[in-house]
C-alpha positions as CSV (number, residue, x, y, z in Angstrom):
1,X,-19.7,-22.4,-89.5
2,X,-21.0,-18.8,-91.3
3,X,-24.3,-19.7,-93.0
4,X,-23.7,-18.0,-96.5
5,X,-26.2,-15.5,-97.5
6,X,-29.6,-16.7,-100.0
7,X,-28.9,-13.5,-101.8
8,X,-25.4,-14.3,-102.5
9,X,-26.4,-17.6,-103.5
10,X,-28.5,-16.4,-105.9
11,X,-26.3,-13.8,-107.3
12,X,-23.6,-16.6,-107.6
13,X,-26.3,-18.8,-109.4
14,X,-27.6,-16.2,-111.5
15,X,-24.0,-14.9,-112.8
16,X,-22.5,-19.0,-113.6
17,X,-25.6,-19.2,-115.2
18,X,-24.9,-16.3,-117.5
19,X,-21.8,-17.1,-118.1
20,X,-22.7,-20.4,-118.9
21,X,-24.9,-18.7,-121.5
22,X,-22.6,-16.5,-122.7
23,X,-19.3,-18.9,-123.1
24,X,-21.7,-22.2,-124.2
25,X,-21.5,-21.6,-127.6
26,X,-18.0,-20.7,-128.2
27,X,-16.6,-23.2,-126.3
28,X,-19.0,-26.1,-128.7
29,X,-17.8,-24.3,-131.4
30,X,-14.2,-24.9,-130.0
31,X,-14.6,-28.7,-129.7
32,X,-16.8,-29.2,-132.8
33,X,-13.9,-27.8,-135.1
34,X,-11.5,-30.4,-134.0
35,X,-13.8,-33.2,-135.0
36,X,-14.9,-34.9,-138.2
37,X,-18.2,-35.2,-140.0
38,X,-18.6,-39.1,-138.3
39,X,-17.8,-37.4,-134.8
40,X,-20.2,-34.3,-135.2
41,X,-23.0,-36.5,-136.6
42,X,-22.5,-39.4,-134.0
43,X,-24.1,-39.2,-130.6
44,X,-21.5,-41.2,-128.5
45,X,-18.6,-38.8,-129.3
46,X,-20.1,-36.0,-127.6
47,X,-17.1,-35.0,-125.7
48,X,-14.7,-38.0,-126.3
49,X,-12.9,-38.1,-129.7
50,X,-9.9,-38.2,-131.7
51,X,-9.0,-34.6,-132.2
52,X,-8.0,-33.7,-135.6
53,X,-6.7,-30.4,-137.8
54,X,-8.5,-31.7,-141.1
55,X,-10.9,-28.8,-140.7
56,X,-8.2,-26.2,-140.1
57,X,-6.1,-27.1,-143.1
58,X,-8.9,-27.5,-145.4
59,X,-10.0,-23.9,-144.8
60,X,-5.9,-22.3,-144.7
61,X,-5.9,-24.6,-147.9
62,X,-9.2,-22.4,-149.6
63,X,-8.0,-19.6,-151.5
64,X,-11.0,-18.4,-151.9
65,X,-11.3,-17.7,-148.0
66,X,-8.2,-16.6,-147.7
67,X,-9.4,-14.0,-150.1
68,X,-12.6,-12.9,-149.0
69,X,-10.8,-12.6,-145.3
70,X,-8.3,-10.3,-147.3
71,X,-11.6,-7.9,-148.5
72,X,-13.1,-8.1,-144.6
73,X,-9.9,-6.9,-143.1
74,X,-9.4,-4.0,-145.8
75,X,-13.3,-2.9,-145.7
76,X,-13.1,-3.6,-141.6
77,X,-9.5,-1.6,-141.1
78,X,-10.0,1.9,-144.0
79,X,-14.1,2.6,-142.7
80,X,-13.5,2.2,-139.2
81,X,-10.3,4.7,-140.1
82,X,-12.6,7.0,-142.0
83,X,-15.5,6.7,-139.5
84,X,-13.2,7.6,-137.0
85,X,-11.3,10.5,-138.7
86,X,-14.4,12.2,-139.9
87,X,-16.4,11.4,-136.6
88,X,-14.3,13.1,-133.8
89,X,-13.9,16.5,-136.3
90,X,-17.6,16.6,-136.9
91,X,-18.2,15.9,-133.0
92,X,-15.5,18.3,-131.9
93,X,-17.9,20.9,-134.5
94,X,-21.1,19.9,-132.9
95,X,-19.2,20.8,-129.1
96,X,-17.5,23.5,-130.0
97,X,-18.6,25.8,-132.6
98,X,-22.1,27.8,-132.2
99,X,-23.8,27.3,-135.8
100,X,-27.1,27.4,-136.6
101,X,-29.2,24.1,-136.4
102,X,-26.3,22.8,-134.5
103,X,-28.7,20.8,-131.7
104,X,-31.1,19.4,-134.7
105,X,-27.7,17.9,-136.2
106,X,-26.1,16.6,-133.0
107,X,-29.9,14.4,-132.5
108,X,-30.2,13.9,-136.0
109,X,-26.9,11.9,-135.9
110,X,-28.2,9.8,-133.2
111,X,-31.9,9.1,-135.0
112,X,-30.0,7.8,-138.3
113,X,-28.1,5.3,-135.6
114,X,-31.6,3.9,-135.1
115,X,-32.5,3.3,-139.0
116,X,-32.0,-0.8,-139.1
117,X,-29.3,-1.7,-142.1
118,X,-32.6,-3.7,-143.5
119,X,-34.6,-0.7,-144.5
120,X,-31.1,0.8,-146.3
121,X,-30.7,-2.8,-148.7
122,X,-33.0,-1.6,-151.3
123,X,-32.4,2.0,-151.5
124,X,-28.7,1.5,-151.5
125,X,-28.6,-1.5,-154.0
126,X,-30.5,0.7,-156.2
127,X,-28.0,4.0,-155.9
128,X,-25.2,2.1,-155.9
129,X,-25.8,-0.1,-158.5
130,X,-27.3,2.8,-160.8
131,X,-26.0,6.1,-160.0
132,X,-22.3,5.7,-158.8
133,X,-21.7,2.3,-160.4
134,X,-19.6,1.2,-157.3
135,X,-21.5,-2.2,-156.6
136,X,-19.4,-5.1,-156.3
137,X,-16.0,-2.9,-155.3
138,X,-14.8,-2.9,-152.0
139,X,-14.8,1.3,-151.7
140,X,-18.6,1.0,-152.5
141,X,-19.2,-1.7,-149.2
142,X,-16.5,0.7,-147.1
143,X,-18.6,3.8,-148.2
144,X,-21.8,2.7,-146.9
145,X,-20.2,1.4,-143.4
146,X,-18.9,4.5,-142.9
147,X,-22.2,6.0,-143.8
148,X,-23.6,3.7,-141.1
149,X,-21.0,3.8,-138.1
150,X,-20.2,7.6,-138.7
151,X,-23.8,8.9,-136.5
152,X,-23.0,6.7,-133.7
153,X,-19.2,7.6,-133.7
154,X,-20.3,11.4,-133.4
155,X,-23.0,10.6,-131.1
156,X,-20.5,8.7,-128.2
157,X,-17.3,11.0,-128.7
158,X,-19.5,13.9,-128.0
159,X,-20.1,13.1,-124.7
160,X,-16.2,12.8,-124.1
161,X,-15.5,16.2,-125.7
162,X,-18.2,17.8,-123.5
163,X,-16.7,16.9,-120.5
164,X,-12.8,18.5,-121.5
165,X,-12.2,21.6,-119.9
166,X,-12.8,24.8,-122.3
167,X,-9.3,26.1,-120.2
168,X,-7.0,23.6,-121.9
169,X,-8.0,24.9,-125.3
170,X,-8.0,28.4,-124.4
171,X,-4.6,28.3,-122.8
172,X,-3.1,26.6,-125.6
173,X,-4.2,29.1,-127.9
174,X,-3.3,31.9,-126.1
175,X,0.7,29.4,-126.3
176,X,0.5,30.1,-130.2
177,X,-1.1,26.8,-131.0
178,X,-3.6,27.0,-134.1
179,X,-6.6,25.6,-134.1
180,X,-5.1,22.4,-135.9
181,X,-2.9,22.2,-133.3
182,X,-5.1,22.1,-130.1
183,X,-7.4,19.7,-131.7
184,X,-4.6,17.4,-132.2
185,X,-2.5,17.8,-129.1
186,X,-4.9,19.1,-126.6
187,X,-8.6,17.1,-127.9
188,X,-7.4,13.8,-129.0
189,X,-5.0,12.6,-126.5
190,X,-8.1,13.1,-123.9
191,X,-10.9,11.4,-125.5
192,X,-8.3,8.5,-126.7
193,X,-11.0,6.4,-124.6
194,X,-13.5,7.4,-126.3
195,X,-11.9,6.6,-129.8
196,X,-10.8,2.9,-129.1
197,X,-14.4,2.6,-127.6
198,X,-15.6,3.8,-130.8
199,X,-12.9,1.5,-132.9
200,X,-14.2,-1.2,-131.2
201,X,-17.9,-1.1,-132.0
202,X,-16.9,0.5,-136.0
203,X,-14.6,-2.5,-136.5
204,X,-17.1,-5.3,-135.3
205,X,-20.1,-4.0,-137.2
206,X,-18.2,-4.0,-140.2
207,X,-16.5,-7.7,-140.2
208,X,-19.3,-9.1,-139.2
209,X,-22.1,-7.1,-141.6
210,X,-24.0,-9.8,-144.2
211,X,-26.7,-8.0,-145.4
212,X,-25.4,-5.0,-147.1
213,X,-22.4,-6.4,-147.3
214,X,-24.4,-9.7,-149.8
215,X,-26.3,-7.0,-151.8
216,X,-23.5,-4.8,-153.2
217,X,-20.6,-7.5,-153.4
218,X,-19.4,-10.2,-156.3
219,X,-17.5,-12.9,-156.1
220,X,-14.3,-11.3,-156.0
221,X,-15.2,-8.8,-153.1
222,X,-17.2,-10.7,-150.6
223,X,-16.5,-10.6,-147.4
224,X,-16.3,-13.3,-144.8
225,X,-19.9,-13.8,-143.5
226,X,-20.7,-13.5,-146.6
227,X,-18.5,-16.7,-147.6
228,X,-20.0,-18.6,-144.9
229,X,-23.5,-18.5,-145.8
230,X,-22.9,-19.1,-149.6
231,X,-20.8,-22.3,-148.1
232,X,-24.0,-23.6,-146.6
233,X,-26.3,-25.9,-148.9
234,X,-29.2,-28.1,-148.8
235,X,-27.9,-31.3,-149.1
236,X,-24.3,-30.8,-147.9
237,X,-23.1,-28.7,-144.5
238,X,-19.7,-29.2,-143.5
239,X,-19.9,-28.0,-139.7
240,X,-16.4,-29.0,-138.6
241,X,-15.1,-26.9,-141.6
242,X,-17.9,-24.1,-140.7
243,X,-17.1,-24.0,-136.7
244,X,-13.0,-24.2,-137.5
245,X,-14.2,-20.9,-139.9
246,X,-15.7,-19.3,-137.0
247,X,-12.6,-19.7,-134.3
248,X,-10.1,-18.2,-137.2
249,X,-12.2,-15.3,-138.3
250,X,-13.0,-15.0,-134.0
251,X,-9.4,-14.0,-134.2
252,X,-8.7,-10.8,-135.9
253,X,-11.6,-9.0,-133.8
254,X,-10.6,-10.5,-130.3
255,X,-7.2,-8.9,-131.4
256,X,-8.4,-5.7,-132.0
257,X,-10.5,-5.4,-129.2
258,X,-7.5,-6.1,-127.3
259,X,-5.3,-3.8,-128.5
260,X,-8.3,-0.8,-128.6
261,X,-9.2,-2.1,-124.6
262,X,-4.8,-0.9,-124.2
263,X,-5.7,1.8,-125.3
264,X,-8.6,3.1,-123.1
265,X,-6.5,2.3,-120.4
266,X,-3.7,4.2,-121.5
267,X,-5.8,6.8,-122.3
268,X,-7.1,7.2,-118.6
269,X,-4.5,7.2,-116.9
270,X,-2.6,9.8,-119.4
271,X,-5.1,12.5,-122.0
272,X,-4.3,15.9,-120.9
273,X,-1.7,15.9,-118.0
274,X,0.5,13.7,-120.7
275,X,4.0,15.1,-120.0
């Protein structure tokens, strides 16, 4: 018999171990939101209980989460759009065009990535609330996600311009095809990885944001984490209907990435030799 290897023990041990880690919590969330209150607070009905839907219905029964989902799919959906749009022109700028300063904004883009959201609560409370008057409307909480997701947007799709061929552009210009037309046939069909990458990490920061998102909101545009911390009290917390929260709004961004993680493959395998 083949003695196994100690380091492929350990690297056996050491990766169930992190996945342990890593899929621990979701799946106790899983259970706990098929149980009831007595279930979750009793210590014999760890693992065996009556499973039950109460939790699910009672929060498809809330109007008021059916709502504030409503605002975090609209504020998730138009900023990572607009992030998106705006970020591969202004990186496609940055790569392509010779301007003045043009290295002191491609790093400046990346050192506003590094601000944390904290240090941006009071200043934009106070503008928003103040100067533009846009607190407590969904535009104002898209605004200042785009603001936050547009430097690292810029900062990733750079790299994937970089590495397209100056020929392709050159020979499509010399087809007829204005500059328009080479950034959208020639440029975006190549860094399609690049963009769902991007989608990816724009769309999660902004349904699952709390901070900003708790300063600049009322209580007809909050958005879901924001719904699930105002849910929790002192005297009363109703984890089955909290963890049955968490595996529906789990959904829409296990979705996405799905449909994003299509697309980088797609991307690969087609971009610029796309018949």
């Amino acid at each position: 018999m083949k003695k196994i290897p100690t380091n492929t023990i350990l690297y056996y041990f050491v990766l169930f171990t992190l996945i342990l880690f890593s899929l621990g919590p979701i799946i106790l969330m899983f259970v706990t939101s098929f149980k009831l209150k007595v279930d979750i607070l009793s210590d014999s009905s760890a693992w065996f209980f009556m499973p039950t839907l109460q939790n699910y219905a009672a929060m498809l029964d809330d109007r008021s989460l059916v709502n504030n989902v409503s605002n975090s799919l609209y504020v998730a959906i138009v900023s990572t759009g607009i992030t998106l749009l705006a970020g591969c022109m202004a990186a496609y700028a940055i790569v392509r065009y010779r301007f003045w300063g043009r290295d002191t904004v491609s790093m400046t883009t990346l050192i506003m990535r590094m601000v944390p959201p904290a240090v941006l609560l009071v200043p934009v409370f106070g503008i928003w609330t103040f100067d533009y008057e846009i607190d407590g409307t969904l535009n104002g909480i898209v605004l200042i996600y785009t603001a936050m997701n547009l430097p690292f947007v810029i900062w990733i799709l750079q790299s994937f311009i970089q590495q397209i061929p100056i020929q392709l552009e050159e020979a499509a210009r010399m087809d007829g095809a204005n500059p328009f037309q080479v950034f959208y046939h020639i440029i975006l069909p190549v860094i399609q990885p690049g963009l769902a990458a991007a989608s990816i990490f724009t769309f999660r920061i902004a349904w699952n944001e709390f901070l900003i998102a708790n300063a600049i909101s009322d209580r007809s545009t909050r958005t879901t984490p924001v719904y699930i911390v105002n849910s929790l009290t002192e005297y009363n917390i109703d984890w089955g209907a909290i963890m049955a929260m968490g595996v529906l709004l789990a959904i829409p961004p296990i979705i996405f990435t799905f449909v994003a993680s299509k697309q980088i493959i797609s991307g690969m395998t087609a971009g610029a030799v796309k018949g």
